[in-house]
C-alpha positions as CSV (number, residue, x, y, z in Angstrom):
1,X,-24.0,39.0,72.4
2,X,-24.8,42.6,73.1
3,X,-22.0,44.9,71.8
4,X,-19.3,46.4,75.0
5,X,-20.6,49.7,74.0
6,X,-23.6,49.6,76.2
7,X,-21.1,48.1,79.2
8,X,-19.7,51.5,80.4
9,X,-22.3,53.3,83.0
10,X,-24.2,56.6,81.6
11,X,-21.6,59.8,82.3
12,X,-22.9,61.5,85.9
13,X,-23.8,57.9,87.5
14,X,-21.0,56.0,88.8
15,X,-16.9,56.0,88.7
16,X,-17.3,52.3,89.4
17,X,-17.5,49.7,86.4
18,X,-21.1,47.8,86.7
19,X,-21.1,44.2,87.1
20,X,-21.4,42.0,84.0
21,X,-25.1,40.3,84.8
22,X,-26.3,44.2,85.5
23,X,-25.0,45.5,82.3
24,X,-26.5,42.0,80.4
25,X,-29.4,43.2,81.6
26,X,-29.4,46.5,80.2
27,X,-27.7,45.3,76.4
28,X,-31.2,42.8,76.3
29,X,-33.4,46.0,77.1
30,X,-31.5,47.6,73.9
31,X,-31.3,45.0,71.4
32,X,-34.6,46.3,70.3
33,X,-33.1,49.4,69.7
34,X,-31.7,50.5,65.9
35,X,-27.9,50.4,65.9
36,X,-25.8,52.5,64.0
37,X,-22.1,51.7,63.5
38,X,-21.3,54.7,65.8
39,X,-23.4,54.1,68.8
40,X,-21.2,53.3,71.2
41,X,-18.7,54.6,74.4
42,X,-14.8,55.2,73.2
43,X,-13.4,53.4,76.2
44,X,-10.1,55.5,76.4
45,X,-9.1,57.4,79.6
46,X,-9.9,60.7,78.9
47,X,-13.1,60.6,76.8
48,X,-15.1,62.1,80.0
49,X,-18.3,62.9,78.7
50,X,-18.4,58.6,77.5
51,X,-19.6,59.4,74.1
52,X,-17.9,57.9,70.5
53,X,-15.4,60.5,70.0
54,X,-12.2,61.6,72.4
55,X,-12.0,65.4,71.2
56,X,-12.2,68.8,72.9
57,X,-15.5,68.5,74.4
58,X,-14.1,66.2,76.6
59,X,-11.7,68.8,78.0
60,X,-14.1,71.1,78.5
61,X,-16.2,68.1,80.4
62,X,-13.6,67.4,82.7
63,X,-12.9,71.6,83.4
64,X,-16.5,71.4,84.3
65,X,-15.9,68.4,86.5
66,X,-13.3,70.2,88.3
67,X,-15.5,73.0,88.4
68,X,-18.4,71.2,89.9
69,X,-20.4,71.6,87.1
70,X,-20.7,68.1,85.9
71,X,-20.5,64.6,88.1
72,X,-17.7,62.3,87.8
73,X,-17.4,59.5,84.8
74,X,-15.5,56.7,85.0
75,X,-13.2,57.9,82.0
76,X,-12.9,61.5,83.3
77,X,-10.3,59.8,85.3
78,X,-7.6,60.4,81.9
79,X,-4.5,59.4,84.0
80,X,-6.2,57.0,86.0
81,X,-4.8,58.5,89.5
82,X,-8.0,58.0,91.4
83,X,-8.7,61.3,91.3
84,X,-10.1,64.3,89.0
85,X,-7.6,67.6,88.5
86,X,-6.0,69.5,86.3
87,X,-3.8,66.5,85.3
88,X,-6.2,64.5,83.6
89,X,-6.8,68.1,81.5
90,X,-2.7,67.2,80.6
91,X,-3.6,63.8,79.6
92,X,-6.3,63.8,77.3
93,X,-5.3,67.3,75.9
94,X,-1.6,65.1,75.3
95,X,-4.0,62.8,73.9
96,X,-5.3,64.8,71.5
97,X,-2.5,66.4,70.4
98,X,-0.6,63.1,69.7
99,X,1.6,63.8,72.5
100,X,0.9,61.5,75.7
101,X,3.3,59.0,77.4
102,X,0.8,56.4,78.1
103,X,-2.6,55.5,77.0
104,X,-5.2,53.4,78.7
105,X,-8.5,51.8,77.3
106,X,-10.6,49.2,78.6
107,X,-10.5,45.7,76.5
108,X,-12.3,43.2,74.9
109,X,-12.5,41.4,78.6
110,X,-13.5,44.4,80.5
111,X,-9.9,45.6,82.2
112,X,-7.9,48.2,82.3
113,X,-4.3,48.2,79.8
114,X,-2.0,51.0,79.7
115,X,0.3,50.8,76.8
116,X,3.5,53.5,76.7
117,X,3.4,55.3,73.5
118,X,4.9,55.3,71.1
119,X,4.3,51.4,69.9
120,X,7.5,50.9,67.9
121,X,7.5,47.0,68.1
122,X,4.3,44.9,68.0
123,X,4.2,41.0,68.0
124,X,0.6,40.4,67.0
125,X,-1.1,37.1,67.0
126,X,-4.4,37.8,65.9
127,X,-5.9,36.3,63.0
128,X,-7.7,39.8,61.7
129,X,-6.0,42.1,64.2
130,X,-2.7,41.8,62.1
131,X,-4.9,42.7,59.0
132,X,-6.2,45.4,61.0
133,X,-2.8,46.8,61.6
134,X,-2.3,46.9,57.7
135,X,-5.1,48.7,57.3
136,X,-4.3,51.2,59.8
137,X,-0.8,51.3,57.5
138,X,1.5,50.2,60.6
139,X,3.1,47.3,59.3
140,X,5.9,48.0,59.8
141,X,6.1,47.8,63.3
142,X,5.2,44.3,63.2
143,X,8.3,42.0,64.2
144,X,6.3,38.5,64.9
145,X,3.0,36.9,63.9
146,X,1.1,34.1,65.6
147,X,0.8,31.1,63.0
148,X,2.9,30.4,60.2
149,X,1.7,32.8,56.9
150,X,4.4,31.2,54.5
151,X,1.6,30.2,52.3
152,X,-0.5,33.2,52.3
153,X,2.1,35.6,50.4
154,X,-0.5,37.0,47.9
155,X,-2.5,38.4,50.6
156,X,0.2,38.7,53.3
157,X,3.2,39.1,51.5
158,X,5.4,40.9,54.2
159,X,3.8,39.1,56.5
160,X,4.2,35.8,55.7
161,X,8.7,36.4,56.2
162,X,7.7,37.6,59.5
163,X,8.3,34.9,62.5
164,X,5.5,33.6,64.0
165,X,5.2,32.6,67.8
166,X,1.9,30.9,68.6
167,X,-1.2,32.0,69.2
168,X,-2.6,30.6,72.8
169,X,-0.9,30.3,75.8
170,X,-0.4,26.4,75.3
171,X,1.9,26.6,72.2
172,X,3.0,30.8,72.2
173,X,6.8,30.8,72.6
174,X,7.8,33.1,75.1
175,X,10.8,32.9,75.3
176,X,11.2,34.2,71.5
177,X,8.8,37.0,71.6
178,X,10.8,38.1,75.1
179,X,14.1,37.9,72.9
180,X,12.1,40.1,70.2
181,X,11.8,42.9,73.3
182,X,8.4,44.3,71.8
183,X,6.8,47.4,72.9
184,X,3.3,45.3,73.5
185,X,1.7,42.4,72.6
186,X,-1.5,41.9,70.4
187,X,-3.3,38.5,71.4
188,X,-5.6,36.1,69.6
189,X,-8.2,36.7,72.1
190,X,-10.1,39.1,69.9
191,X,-13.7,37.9,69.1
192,X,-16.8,37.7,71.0
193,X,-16.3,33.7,72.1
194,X,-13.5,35.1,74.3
195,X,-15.4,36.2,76.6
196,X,-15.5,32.6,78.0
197,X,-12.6,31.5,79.3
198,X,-10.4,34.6,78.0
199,X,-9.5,36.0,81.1
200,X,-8.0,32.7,82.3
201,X,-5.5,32.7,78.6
202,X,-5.1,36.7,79.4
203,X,-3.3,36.2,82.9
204,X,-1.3,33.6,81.4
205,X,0.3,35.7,78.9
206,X,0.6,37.9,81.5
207,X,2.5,35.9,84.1
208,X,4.9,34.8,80.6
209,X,5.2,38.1,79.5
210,X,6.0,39.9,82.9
211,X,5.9,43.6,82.2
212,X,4.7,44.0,78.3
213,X,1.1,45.3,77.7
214,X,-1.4,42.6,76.2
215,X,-3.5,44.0,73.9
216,X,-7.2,42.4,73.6
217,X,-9.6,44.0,71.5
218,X,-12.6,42.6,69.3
219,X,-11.3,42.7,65.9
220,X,-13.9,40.0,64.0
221,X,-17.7,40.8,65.7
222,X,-18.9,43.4,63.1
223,X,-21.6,45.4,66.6
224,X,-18.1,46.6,68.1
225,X,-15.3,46.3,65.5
226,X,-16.0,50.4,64.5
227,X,-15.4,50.9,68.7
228,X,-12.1,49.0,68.4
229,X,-10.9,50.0,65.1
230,X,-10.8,53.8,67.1
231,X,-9.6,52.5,70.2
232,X,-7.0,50.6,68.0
233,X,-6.5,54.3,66.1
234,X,-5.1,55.5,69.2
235,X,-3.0,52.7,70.1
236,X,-0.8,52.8,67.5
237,X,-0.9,56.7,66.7
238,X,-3.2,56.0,63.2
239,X,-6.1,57.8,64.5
240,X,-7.2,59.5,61.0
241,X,-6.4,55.7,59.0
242,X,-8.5,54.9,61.3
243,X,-11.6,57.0,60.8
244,X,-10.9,56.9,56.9
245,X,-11.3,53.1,57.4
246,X,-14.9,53.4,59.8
247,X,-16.1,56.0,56.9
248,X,-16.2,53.1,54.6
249,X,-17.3,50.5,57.1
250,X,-20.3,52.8,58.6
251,X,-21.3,53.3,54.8
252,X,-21.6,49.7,54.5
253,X,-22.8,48.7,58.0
254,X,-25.4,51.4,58.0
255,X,-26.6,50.3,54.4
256,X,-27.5,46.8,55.8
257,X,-29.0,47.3,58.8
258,X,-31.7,50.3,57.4
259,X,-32.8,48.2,54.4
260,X,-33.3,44.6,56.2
261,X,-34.9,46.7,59.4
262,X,-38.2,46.7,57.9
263,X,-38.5,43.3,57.0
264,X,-40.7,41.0,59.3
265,X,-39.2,38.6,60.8
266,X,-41.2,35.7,59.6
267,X,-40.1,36.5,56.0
268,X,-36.6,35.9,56.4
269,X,-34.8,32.9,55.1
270,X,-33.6,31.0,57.8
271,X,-30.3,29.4,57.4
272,X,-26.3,28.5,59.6
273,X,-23.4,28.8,59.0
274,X,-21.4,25.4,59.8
275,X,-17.4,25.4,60.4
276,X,-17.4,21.4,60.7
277,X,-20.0,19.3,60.4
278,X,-23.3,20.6,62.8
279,X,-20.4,22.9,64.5
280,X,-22.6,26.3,64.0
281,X,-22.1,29.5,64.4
282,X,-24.5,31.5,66.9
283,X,-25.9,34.8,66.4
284,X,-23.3,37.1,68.4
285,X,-20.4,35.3,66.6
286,X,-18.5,36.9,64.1
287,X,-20.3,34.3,61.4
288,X,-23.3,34.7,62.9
289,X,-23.5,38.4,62.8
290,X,-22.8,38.1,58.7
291,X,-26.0,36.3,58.3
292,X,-28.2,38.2,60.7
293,X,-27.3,41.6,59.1
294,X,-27.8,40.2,55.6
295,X,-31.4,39.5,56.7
296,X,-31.3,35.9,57.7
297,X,-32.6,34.4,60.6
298,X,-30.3,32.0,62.6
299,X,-31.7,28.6,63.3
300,X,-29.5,28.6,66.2
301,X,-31.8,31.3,67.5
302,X,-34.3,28.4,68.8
303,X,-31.6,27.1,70.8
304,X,-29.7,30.1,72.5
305,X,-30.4,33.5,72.6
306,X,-28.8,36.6,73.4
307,X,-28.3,36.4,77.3
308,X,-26.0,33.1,77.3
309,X,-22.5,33.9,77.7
310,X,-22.3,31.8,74.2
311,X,-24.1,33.5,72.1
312,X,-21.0,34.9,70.6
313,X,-19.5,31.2,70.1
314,X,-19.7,28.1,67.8
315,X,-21.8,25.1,68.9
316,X,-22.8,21.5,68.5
317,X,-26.4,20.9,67.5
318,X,-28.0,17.7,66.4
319,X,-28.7,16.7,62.6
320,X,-32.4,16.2,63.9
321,X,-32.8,19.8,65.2
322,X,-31.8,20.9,61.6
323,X,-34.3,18.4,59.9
324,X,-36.9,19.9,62.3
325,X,-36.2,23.4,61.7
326,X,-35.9,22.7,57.7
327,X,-33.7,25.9,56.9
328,X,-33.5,27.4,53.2
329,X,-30.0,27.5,52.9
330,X,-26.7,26.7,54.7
331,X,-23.5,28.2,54.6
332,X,-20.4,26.5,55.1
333,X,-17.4,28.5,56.7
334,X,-13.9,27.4,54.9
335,X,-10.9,28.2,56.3
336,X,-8.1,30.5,55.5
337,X,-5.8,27.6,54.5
338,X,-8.4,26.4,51.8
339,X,-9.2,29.5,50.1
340,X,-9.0,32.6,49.5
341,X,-7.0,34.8,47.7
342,X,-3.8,32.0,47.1
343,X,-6.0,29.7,45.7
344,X,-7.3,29.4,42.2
345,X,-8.4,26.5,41.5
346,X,-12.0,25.9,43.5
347,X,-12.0,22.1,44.1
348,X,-11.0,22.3,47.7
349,X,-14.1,24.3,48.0
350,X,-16.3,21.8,45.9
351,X,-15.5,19.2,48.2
352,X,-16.5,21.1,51.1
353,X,-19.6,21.4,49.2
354,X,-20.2,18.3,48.1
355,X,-19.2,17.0,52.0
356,X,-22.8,18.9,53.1
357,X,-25.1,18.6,50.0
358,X,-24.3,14.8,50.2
359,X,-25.6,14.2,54.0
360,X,-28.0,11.5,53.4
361,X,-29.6,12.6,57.0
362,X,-29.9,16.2,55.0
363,X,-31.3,15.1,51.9
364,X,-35.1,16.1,52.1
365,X,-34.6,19.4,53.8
366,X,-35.2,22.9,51.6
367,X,-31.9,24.3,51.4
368,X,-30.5,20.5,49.7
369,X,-33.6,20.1,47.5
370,X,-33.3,23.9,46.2
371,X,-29.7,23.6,45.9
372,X,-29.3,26.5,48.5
373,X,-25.7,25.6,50.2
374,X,-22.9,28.0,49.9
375,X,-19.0,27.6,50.6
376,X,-17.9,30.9,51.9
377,X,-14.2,32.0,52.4
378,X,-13.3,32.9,55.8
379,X,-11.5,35.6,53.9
380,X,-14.3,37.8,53.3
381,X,-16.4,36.4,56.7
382,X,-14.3,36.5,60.0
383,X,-13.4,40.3,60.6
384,X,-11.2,42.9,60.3
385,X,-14.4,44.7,58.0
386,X,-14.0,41.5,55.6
387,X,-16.8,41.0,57.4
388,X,-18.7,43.4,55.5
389,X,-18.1,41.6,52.1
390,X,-19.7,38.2,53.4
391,X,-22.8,40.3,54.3
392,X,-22.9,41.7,50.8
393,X,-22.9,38.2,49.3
394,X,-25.6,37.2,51.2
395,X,-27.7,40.2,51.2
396,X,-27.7,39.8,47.5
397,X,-28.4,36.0,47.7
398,X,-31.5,36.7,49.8
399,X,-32.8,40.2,48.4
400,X,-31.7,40.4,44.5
401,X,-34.5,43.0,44.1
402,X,-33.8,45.1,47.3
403,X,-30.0,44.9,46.8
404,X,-30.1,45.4,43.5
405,X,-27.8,48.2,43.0
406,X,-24.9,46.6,45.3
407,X,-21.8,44.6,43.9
408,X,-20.5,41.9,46.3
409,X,-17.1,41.8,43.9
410,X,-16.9,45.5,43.7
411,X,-17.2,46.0,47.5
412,X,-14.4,43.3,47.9
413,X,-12.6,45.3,45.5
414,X,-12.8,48.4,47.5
415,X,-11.3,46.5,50.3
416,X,-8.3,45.3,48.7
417,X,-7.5,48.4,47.0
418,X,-8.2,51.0,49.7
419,X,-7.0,48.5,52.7
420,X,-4.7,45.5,51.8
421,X,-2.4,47.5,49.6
422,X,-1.6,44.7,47.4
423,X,-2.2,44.1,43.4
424,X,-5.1,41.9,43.7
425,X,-8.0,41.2,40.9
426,X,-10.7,39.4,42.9
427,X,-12.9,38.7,39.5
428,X,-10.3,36.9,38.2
429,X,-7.9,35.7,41.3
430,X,-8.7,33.3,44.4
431,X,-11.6,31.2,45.7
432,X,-14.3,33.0,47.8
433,X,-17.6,31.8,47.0
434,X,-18.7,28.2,45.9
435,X,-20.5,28.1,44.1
436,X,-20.8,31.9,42.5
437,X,-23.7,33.5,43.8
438,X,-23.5,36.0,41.0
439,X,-24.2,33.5,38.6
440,X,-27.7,32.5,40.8
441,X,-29.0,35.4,41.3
């Protein structure tokens, strides 16, 4: 799915927000287009000239607004009064001097939040938008998780004593996070997939939570995470964790794309990534966007393509479309409950392994005969700039020569020094990989 960055209108058009098919449209003419990890719009009220940045030419922008020396943008609007004056100069110049009373962004399902600053009180439910909040160092205004973290205490160690609440509207518990009185709440709707159907579970932790701002930003799909990481920044008043974090991302992200952008695409492996059995990952989904940037090519690509609303999701396909399309290798996505960085000891990973390689149905295609299937932590796959570390693995896996001089296990390292804050040896600690790709390559 084409990144939310190309879904605001071009400054000087248009203070109304275009239509989803007419901005699909537009995303399909640009995926042609090299991407840098900074080419998108900050959506926050008050970046009126609807570049990446929320800084002092937007003050100037809106001065010259007022002036009639520029048109209207839909963000110019920085108190969202319907109207253009000196107070939306007050607002985004409170903005940038840490000072405002309320902030409003546009979210992950195209609507307009206003949170009240300061956030003191956060019940998060987001798989990678709690480790997000670490990284921005506000952990401490956590008060409740969504699922229970008890046995993640190596990698979540405060959280896991945190209470959790549920993460969907079906099983949340309202009534507990009401008691909790938090300042807003962070949802589980934070991928790409939840663009279908996400608005319906939105509204229903609205109507339950009458009053408290839901937070819904992409936190896993690596083509907009730099975008929400900064929007996030504001949020919670961690603007400069924030750019120290999209420094190291961009480094990485940018790394990827140049060196795979000159490879043709009939000389990349082609290859899925499976959850459960023949339950793939498409080429928008957080998964999916780990292989593409390594320089694979999604066999799930033959099947759905970049203008259905599930591209960004994980599908059923047959066991004879993947004996048709033969791929060189398959990846199997494990969860966070059987790996990772609590785990040791790598049989729950072998069996995963051993539950696709021995697929009778499978047994003649390339990536079984050339022993070419990998069992992958979600750990270093599903977001929050983990993301990046499953794309080194199989960058290496694919190009040894052309990725040479990069270290899968010294960019995880990185992470978990610079980001998780915990004492963590990933050489010698947890399961991510099965088997060791080091070892193959």
């Amino acid at each position: 799915m084409a990144s939310k960055l190309e879904s605001s209108p071009p400054w000087g058009i248009s203070m109304k927000r275009p239509g989803y098919l007419s901005w699909l449209l537009i995303c399909m003419l640009l995926a042609s287009i090299p991407v840098h990890a900074a080419d998108f719009v900050l959506e926050i009220y008050g970046n009126a000239n609807m570049d990446e940045y929320l800084n002092e030419e937007d003050i100037q922008y809106i001065e010259d607004i007022i002036a009639g020396k520029n048109d209207k943008t839909l963000l110019a609007d920085a108190n969202l009064d319907g109207k253009i004056d000196s107070t939306d100069v007050e607002q985004a110049q409170a903005i940038l001097n840490g000072k405002e009373e309320k902030l409003t962004f546009i979210d992950l399902l195209d609507e307009n939040v206003t949170v009240n600053k300061p956030i003191r009180r956060l019940v998060n439910m987001g798989y990678n938008g709690v480790e997000m909040t670490r990284i921005l160092g506000a952990e401490d205004i956590l008060i409740a998780y969504g699922a229970n973290r008890t046995t993640h205490k190596t990698f979540f160690p405060k959280f896991a004593e945190l209470p959790f609440v549920g993460s969907t509207p079906e099983d949340c518990d309202f009534e507990k996070i009401l008691s909790l009185n938090p300042d807003a709440v962070q949802t589980n709707l934070e991928r790409a997939s939840s663009l279908v159907g996400g608005l319906d579970q939105k509204h229903a932790f609205e109507k339950n939570l009458n009053g408290i701002p839901i937070i819904c930003l992409n936190m896993r799909e690596q083509d907009t995470l730099i975008k929400n990481v900064r929007t996030y920044g504001y949020i919670l008043d961690r603007e400069q964790e924030a750019e120290t974090f999209i420094d190291w991302y961009s480094k990485y992200y940018d790394l990827f794309k140049s060196r795979i952008a000159s490879i043709p695409d009939d000389e990349r492996p082609t290859a899925f990534f499976e959850y459960t059995p023949y339950y793939c990952y498409a080429s928008g989904s957080n998964l999916g966007q780990v292989l593409v940037m390594a320089g694979g090519k999604n066999i799930l690509d033959r099947q759905i393509g970049p203008e259905d609303p599930k591209y960004g999701s994980i599908l059923d396909i047959e066991p004879e479309f993947v004996i048709r399309e033969n791929p060189k290798y398959i990846f199997k996505g494990v969860g966070s409950w059987d790996s990772g960085y609590d785990i040791d000891d790598p049989s729950k990973m072998a069996a995963f392994h051993e539950q696709v390689t021995n697929r009778t149905e499978l047994s003649n295609i390339d990536a079984i005969k050339d022993d070419n299937v990998y069992c992958m932590s979600f750990w270093i796959l599903s977001g929050a700039g983990n993301n990046i570390i499953g794309t080194a693995y199989l960058a290496k896996l694919f190009y040894p020569d052309l990725f040479k001089d990069i270290d899968p296990e010294a960019i995880h390292q990185e992470y978990v020094d610079t980001f998780c804050h915990i004492d963590f040896d990933v050489k010698k600690n947890g399961t991510f990989v099965y088997p060791r790709i080091e070892d193959d390559v």
